[in-house]
BABA-593401 format. One record per residue (C-alpha): residue number from 0; x negated, z negated, y negated. Coordinates in Angstrom, 3 decimals. Example, Ala and Ser with C-alpha at 12.3 -4.5 7.8 and 13.67 -1.06 7.14 Angstrom:
residues 2
[rec 0,[-12.300,-7.800,4.500]]
[rec 1,[-13.670,-7.140,1.060]]
end
This chain:
residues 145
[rec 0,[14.079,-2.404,18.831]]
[rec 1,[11.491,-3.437,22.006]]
[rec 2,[9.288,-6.189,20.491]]
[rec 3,[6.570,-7.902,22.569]]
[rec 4,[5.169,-10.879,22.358]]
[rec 5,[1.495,-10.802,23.691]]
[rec 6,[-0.452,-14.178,24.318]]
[rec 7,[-3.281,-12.260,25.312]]
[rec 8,[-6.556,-12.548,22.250]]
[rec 9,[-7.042,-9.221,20.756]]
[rec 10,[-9.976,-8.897,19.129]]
[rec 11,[-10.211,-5.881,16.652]]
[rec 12,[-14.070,-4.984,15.546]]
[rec 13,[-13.303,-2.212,12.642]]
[rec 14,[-15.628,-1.273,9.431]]
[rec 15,[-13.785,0.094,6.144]]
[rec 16,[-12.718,-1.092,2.690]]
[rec 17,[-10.564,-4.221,1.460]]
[rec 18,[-8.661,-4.027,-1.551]]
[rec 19,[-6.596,-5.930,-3.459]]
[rec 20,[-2.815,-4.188,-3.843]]
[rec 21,[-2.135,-3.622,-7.565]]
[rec 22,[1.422,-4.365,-8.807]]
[rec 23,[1.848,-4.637,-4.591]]
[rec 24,[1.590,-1.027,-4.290]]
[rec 25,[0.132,-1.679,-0.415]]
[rec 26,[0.379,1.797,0.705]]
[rec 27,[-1.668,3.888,-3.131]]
[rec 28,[-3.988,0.991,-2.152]]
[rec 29,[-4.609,1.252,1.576]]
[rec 30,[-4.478,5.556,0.928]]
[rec 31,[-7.584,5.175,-1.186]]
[rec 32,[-8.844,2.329,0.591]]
[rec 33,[-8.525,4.973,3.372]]
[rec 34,[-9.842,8.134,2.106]]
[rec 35,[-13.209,6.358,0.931]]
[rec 36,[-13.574,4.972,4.615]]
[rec 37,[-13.126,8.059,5.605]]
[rec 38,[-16.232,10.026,3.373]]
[rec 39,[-17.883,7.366,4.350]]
[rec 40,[-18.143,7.651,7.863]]
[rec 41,[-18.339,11.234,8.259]]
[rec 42,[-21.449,11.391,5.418]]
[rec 43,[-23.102,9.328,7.543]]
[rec 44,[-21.972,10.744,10.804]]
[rec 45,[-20.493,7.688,12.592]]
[rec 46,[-19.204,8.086,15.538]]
[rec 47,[-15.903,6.404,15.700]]
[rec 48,[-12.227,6.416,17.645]]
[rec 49,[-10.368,8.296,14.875]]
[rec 50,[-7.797,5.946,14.849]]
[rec 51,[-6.987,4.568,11.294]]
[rec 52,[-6.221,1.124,10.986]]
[rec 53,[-4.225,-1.131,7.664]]
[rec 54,[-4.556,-4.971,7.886]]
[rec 55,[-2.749,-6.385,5.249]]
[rec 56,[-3.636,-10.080,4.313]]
[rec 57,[-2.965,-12.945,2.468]]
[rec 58,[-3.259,-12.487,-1.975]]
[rec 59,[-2.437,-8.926,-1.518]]
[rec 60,[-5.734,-7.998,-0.023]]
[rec 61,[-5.650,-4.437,2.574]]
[rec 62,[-8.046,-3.437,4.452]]
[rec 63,[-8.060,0.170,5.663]]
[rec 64,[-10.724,0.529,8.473]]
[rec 65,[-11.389,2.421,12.164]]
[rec 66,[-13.272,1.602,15.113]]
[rec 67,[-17.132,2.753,15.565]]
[rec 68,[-18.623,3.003,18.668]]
[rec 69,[-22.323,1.995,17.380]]
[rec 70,[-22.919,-0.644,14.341]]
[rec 71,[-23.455,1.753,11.041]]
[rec 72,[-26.928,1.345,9.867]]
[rec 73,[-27.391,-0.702,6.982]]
[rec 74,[-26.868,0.380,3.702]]
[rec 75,[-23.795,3.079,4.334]]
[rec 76,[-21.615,0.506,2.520]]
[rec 77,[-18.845,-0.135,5.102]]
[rec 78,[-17.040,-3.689,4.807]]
[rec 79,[-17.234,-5.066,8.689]]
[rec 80,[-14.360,-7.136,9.852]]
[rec 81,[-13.546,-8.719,12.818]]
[rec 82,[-10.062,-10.086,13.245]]
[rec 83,[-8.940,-12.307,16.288]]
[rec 84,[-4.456,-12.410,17.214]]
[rec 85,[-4.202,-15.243,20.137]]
[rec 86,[-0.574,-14.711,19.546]]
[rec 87,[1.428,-11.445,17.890]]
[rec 88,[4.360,-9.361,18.129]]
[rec 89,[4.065,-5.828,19.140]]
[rec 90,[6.249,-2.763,18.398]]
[rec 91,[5.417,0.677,18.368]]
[rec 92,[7.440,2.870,16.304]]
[rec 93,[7.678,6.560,16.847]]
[rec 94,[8.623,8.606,14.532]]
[rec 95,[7.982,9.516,10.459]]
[rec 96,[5.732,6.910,8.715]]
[rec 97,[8.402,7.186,5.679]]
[rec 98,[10.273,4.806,8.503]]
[rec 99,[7.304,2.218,8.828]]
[rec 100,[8.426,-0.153,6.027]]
[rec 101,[11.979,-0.834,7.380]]
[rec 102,[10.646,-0.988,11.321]]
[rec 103,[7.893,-3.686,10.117]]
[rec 104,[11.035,-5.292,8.385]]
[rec 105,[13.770,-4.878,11.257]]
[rec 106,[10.779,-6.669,13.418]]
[rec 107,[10.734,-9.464,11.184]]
[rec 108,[14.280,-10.188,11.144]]
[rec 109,[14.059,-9.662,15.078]]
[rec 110,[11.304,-12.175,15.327]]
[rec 111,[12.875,-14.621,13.170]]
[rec 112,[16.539,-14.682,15.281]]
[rec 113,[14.618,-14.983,18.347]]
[rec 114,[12.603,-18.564,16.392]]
[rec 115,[9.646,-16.833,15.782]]
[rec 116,[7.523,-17.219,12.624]]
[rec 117,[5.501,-14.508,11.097]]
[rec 118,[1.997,-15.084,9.601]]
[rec 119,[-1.155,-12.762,7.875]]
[rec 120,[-2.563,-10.674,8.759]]
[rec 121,[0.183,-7.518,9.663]]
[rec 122,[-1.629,-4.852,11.645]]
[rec 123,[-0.699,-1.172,11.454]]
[rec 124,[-2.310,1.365,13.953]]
[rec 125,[-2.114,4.857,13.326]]
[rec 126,[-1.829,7.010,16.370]]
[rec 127,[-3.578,10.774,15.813]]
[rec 128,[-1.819,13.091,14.037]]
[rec 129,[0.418,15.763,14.872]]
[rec 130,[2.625,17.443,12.648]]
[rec 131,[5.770,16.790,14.646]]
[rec 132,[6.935,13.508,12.514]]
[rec 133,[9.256,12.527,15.604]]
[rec 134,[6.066,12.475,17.330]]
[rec 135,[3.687,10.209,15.162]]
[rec 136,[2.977,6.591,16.773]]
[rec 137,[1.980,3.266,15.096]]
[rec 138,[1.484,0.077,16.623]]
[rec 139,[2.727,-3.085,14.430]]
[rec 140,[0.991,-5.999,15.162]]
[rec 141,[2.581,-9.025,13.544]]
[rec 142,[0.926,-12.318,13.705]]
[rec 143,[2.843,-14.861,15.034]]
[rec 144,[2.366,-19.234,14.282]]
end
């Protein structure tokens, strides 16, 4: 597994909806969380980069958002968050999402033989679809102390 560290700030400026993960069911959760982003943003025609992304944070809380490319006017509803890394771990994994929970776990283990310590939030970033599942890139973003 190629995992980079990156000491470079990313700074991620995404609206959508934070939940908290019932019985830790983080993926129901961030689907709906998801899915109401989504009729959000295209009943009020927001432009946007398509590109879905799942921060999952401390207490169970998931936030399923995307990137706009203009603020949404006020009152659509959308939760705005901006979240700074100075310091993660990347890996992008390519192939079926069924897959994503043990790469996100076989990059822990990675990280913590190499001395590395993980911290919230965890960053998923969907690439766009296709219905090749060998095909389908995410970007794990792993927040490192």
């Amino acid at each position: 597994m190629k995992v980079d560290i990156i000491e470079i700030d990313l700074r991620l400026n995404i609206y959508g909806f934070s939940g908290v993960a019932i019985n830790k069911d983080y993926k129901e959760t961030a689907f709906r969380l998801m899915d109401r982003m989504w009729q959000t943003v295209k009943a009020n025609n927001l432009k946007n980069k398509g590109i879905n992304i799942w921060i999952y944070e401390p207490n169970d809380k998931v936030f399923a958002g995307v990137e706009l490319y203009d603020s949404p006017k006020q009152g659509t509803a959308l939760e705005h968050k901006i979240v700074d890394l100075p310091k993660y771990a990347y890996h992008k994994h390519v192939g079926p999402y069924s897959l994503l929970k043990e790469a996100g776990q076989n990059m822990r283990a990675e990280l913590k033989a190499k001395g590395f310590d993980t911290i919230l939030p965890y960053i998923e970033i969907y690439g766009h679809w296709t219905n090749d599942e060998t095909k389908l890139e995410t970007e794990l973003l792993m927040s490192l102390k």
